[in-house]
ZAMARGU-4260 file (C-alpha; in steps of 0.2 Angstrom, whole numbers, plus 5000, padded with zeros to 4 digits):
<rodrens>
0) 5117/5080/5375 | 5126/5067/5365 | 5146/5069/5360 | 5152/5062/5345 | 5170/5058/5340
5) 5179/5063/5324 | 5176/5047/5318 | 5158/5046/5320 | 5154/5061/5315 | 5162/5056/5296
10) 5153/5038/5296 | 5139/5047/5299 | 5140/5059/5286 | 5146/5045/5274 | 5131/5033/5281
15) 5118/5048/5278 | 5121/5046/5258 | 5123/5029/5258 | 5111/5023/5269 | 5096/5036/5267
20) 5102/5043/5251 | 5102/5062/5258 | 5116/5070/5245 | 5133/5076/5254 | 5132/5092/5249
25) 5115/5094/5254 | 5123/5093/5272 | 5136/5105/5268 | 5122/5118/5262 | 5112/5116/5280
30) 5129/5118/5287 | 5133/5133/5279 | 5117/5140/5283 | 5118/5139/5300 | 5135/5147/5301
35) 5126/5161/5290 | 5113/5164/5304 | 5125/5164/5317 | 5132/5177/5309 | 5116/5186/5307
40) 5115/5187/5327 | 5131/5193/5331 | 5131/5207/5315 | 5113/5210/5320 | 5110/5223/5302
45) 5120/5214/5289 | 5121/5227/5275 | 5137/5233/5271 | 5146/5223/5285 | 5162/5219/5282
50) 5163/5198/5284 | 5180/5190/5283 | 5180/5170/5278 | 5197/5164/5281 | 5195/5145/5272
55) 5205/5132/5269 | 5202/5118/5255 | 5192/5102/5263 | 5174/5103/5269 | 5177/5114/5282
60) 5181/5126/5268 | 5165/5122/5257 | 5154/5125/5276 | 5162/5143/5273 | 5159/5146/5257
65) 5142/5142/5258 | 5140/5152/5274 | 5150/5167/5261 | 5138/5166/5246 | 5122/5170/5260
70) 5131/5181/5268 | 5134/5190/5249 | 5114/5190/5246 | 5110/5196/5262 | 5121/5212/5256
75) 5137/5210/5266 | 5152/5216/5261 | 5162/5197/5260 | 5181/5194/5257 | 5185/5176/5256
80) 5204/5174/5263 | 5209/5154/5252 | 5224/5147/5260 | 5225/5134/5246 | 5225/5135/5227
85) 5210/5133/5218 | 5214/5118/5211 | 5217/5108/5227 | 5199/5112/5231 | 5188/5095/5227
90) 5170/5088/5230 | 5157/5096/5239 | 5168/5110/5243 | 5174/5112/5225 | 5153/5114/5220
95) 5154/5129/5230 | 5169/5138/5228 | 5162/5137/5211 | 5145/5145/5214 | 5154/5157/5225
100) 5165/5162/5211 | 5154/5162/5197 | 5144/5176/5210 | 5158/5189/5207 | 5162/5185/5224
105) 5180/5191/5234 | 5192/5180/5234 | 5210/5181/5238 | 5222/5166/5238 | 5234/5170/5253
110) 5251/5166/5254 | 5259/5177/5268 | 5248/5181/5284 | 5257/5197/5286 | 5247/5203/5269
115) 5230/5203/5278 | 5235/5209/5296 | 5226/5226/5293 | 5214/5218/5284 | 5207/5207/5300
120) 5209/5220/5308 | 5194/5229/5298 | 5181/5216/5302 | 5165/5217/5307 | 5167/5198/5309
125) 5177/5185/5306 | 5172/5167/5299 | 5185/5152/5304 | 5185/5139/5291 | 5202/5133/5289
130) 5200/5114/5297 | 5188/5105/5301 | 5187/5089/5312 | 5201/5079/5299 | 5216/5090/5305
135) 5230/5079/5311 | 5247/5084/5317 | 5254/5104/5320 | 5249/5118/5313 | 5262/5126/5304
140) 5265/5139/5289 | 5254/5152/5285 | 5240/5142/5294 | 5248/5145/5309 | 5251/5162/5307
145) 5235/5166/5299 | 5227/5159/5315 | 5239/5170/5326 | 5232/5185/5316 | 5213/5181/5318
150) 5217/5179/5336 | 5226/5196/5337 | 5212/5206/5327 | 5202/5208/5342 | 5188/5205/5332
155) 5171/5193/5334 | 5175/5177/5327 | 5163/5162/5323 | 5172/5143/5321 | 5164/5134/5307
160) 5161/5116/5318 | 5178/5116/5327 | 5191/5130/5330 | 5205/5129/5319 | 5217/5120/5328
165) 5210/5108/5341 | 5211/5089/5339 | 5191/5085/5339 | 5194/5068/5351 | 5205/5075/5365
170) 5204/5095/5365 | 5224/5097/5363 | 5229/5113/5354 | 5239/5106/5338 | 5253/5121/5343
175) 5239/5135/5340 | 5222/5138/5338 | 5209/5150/5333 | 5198/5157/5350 | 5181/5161/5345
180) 5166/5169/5352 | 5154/5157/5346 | 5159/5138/5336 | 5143/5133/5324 | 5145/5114/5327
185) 5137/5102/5315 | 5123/5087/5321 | 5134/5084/5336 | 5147/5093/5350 | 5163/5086/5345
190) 5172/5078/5359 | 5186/5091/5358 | 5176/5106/5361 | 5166/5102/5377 | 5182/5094/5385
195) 5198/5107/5391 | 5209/5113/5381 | 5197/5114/5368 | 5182/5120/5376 | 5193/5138/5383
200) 5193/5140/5361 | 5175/5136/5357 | 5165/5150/5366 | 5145/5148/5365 | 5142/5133/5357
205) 5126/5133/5345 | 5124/5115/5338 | 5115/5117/5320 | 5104/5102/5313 | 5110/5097/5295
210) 5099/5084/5292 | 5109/5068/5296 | 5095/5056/5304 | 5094/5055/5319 | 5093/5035/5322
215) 5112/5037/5320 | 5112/5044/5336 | 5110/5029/5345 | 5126/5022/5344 | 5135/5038/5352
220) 5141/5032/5371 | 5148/5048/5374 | 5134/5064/5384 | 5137/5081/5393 | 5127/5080/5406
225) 5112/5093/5412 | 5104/5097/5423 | 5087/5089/5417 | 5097/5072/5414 | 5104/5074/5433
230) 5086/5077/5441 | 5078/5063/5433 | 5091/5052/5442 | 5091/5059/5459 | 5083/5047/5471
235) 5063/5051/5479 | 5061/5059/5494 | 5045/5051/5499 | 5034/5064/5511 | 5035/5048/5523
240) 5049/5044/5522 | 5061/5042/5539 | 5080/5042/5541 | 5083/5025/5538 | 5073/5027/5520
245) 5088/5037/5516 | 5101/5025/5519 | 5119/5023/5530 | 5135/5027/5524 | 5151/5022/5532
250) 5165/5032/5530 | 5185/5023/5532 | 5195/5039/5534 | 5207/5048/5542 | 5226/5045/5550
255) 5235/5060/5561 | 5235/5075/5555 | 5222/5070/5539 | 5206/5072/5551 | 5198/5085/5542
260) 5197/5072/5525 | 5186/5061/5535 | 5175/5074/5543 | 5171/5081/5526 | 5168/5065/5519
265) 5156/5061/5532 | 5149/5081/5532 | 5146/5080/5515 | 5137/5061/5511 | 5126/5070/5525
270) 5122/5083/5514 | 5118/5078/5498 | 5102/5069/5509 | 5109/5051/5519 | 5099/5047/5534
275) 5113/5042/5544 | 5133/5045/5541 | 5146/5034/5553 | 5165/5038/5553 | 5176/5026/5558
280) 5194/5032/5561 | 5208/5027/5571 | 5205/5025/5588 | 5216/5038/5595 | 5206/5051/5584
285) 5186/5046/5588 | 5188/5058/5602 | 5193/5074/5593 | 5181/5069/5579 | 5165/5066/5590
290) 5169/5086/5595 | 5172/5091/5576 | 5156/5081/5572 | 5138/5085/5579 | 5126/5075/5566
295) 5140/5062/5559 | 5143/5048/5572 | 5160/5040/5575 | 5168/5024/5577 | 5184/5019/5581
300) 5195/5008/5574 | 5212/4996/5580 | 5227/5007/5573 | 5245/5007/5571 | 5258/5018/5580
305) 5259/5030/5568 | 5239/5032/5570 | 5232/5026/5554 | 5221/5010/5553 | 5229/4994/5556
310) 5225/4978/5549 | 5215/4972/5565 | 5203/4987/5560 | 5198/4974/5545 | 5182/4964/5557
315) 5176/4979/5564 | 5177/4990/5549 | 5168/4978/5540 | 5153/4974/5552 | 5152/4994/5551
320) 5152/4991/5531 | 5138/4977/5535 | 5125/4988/5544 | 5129/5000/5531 | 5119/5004/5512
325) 5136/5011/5505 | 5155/5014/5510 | 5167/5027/5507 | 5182/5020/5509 | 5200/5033/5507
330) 5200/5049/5513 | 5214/5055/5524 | 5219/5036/5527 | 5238/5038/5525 | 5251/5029/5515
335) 5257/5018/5531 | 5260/5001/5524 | 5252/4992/5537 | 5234/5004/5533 | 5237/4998/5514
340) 5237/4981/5518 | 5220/4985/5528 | 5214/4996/5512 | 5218/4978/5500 | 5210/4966/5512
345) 5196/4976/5516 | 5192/4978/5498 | 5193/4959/5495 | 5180/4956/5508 | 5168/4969/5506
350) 5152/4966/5500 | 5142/4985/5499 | 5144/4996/5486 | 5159/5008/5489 | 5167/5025/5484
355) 5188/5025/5484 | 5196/5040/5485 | 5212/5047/5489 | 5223/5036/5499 | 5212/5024/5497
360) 5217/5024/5476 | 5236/5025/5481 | 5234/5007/5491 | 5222/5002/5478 | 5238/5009/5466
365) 5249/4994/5474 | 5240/4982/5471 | 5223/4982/5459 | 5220/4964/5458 | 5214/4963/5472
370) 5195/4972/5466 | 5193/4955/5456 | 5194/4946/5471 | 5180/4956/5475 | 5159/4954/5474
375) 5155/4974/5478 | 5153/4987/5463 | 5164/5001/5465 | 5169/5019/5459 | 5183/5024/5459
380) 5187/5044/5460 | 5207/5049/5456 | 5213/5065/5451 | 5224/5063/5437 | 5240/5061/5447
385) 5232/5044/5457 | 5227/5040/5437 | 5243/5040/5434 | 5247/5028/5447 | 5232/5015/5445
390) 5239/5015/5426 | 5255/5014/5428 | 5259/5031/5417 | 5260/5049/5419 | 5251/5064/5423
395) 5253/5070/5405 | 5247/5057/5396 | 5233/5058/5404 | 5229/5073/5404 | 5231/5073/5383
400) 5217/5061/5382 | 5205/5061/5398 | 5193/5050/5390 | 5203/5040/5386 | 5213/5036/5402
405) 5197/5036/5408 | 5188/5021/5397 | 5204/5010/5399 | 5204/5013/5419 | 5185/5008/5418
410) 5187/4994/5409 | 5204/4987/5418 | 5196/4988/5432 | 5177/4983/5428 | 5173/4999/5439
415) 5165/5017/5437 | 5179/5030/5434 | 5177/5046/5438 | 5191/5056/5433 | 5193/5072/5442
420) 5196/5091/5436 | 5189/5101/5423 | 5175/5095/5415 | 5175/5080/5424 | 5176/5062/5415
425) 5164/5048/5422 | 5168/5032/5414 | 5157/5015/5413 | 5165/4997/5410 | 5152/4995/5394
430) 5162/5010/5387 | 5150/5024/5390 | 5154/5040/5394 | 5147/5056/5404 | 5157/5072/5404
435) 5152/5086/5418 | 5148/5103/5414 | 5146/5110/5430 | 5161/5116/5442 | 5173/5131/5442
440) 5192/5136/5446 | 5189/5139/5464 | 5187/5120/5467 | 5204/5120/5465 | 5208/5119/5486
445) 5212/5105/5496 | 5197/5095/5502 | 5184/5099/5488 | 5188/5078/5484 | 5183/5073/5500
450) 5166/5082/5498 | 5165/5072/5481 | 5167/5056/5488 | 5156/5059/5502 | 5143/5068/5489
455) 5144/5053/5479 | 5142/5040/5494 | 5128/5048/5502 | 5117/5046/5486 | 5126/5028/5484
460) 5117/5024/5501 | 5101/5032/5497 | 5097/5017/5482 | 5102/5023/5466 | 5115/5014/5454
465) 5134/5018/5455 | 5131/5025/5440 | 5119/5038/5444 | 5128/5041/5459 | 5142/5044/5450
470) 5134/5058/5438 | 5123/5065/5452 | 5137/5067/5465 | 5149/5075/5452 | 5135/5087/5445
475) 5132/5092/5461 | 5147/5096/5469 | 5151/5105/5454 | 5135/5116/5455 | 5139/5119/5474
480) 5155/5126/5469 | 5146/5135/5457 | 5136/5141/5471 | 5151/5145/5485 | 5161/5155/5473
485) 5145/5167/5470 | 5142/5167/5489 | 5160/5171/5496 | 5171/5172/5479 | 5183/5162/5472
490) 5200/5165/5482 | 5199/5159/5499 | 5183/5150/5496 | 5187/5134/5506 | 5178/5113/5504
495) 5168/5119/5520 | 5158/5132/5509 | 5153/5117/5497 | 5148/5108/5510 | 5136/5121/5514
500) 5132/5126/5497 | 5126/5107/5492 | 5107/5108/5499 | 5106/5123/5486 | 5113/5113/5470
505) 5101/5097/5476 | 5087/5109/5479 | 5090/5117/5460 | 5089/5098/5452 | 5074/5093/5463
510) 5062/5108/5458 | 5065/5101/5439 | 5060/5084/5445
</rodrens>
């Protein structure tokens, strides 16, 4: 499903009157409409209901009044709640405040929130439409109060397009915002509401046709992934196929004491179907991991004295990388100097598509010129703390606008981002842009990034693009999370039970195939 940004969504609105001669407030009529029906769901018999429209004075507003003047006819009882004077009302919305009015219809300009406390309080249903996609800056006044007061009703609450309060191109809350049960969105999702913070306020999300053609579509680079889009991308499992059809990934991981990152990696690209999964480690380690490891086969590499992969690791790791289809290159590495040396050189001479993770990023961090020395396609996996590094900015920053940080890290870098946490941020260098739905809380553990990069290798290896790996391997992971937190519950569920839940999510996606 396409995501569109504040921006587009009004050059779209202003492109469908000029460009195909469809009226404005025709749109706002269809858009009022739906929120109308919507509302019909949730009141289920609408007579003598008792509907609250808190609206403010833009378009957002005239969306309400529309939904209002239907909800009248249809026998509700319907107060209109303006916070504005009539006279700031213009355009489209002014049209309907107008037909509203001249209907005899309820409406009271408010000017204090504590004058309509009890009355919220009364609803059979609430209808947001105070801002729309336009708002900029804090809320304050008696918008912000107004807001509090619908949010302390208790009562069912539909958003008209976007909940009051959340900026529509990052999901931040502007200070506060209205949580509702369902948001009636308008042509498109807005990027604000499928991405955290905003997607905790916009409940179910019903997206209502107003008739804007959809031609303008196209130029949206922004899509919440499904689960049909995923399927089709999976690569074939051909009923004679063997295990080299399935591909080799090499996996440069692990350092004392970080085993377990490079065993999961390894598990993991396993899992999601590779034929065949080799880890190279430090040579001290192979041992221990040849026991923790029964189908993933080891290698062991030249290492320092601390026991992380020394720089004379770089032939032999790379004639690994050679016989390989894919590399995942990071996991449990360690921060020693000497290994980040190893992490730049061997990036410089690989020539296989790879995966970098974890302290694979925080060398990468150092120095990131050194992937335009390079001939192989990577991607490139940080949470938002290694973000942070590779951008040279902070945590928060990022975190205010995921996309964002993750479009500019995509195309600095001329690699695939994928920015981990809550609804996950893929990014491509041509600007494009796949958010995740699936995942849950209980990822939250140490080692569920390993099982990513793994995941995301082991479909690298099997012949799709980085790309697809990219959105396959995230959808996936987040599904068997999904999966593990129904088998065993959220606390205490641990990366191993993703492991283990990841034939399960595959085999979801390939019955829809």
């Amino acid at each position: 499903m396409k995501v569109a940004t504040a921006k587009q969504m009004h050059d779209f609105d202003r492109r469908a009157a000029e460009e195909f001669g469809i009226p404005s407030i025709v749109l706002m009529e269809n858009a009022g409409r739906h929120v109308f029906e919507s509302a019909c769901g949730i009141l289920g018999r609408v007579i003598g209901k008792l509907v609250i429209v808190v609206a403010g004075s833009g378009n957002n507003g005239g969306d309400g009044f529309v939904a209002a003047r239907h909800l009248r006819d249809a026998g509700a009882q319907v107060i209109v709640l303006l916070l504005a004077h009539p006279e700031k009302i213009k355009g489209d919305a002014k049209t309907n405040f107008e037909i509203l009015r001249n209907t005899g219809a309820d409406i009271r300009q408010i000017s204090e929130a504590s004058a309509v406390v009890s009355l919220l309080a009364q609803a059979d249903l609430i209808i947001d439409a105070i801002f729309g996609t336009g708002i900029k800056g804090e809320v304050t006044g008696v918008p912000r109060e107004i807001i509090k007061a619908i949010n302390d009703s208790g009562r069912p609450v539909i958003a008209v397009d976007i909940p009051s309060g959340v900026d529509a191109d990052t999901g931040r809350v502007l200070g506060v915002c209205v949580k509702a049960d369902v948001t009636v969105t308008f042509a498109l999702p807005k990027l604000g509401i499928v991405i955290y913070p905003g997607a905790e306020y916009a409940g179910r999300l019903v997206v209502g046709d107003i008739g804007i053609p959809k031609q303008l579509y196209d130029e949206v680079y922004i899509e919440l992934t499904d689960a049909q889009d995923i399927a089709a991308k999976l690569p074939a499992r051909p009923p004679n196929a063997h295990k080299g059809t399935f591909g080799t990934v090499v996996v440069i991981a692990g350092s004392a004491g970080l085993t377990g990152a490079a065993a999961m990696a390894g598990e993991s690209a396993l899992r999601v179907g590779a034929g065949l999964a080799v880890v190279g480690v430090p040579k001290s380690l192979q041992d221990v991991m040849a026991v923790k490891l029964t189908e993933v086969m080891t290698s062991g590499l030249p290492e320092t004295p601390e026991r992380s992969i020394s720089t004379q690791a770089l032939d032999a790791a790379l004639e690994l990388a050679d016989k390989a289809n894919a590399v995942v290159l990071g996991c449990g590495l360690g921060t020693h100097p000497e290994t980040c040396e190893f992490v730049h050189a061997f990036i410089k001479a690989l020539k296989k598509p790879a995966v970098i993770d974890a302290d694979g990023l925080n060398a990468l961090s150092k120095n990131t010129s050194v992937l335009e020395s390079s001939h192989a396609e990577f991607i490139l996996t940080p949470h938002p703390g290694e973000m942070a590094r590779l951008l040279g900015t902070d945590i928060a920053s990022i975190q205010s606008d995921r996309v964002g940080a993750a479009q500019t890290a995509a195309l600095r870098f001329q690699s695939i981002v994928v920015l981990k946490g809550a609804r996950t941020v893929i990014a491509h260098p041509n600007g494009r842009v796949l958010i995740n739905p699936t995942g849950t809380s209980a990822l939250a553990t140490g080692g569920t990034g390993d099982v990513l990069a793994g995941a995301i290798g082991g479909l690298l290896a099997q012949g799709i693009s980085p790309w697809d790996a990219a959105a396959c391997g995230v959808y996936v992971h987040g599904r068997a999370g999904e999966i593990a937190e129904r088998d065993v519950g959220s606390p205490g569920m641990l990366a191993g039970d993703v492991i283990r839940a990841l034939p399960a999510s595959l085999r979801e996606l390939y019955a829809l195939k």
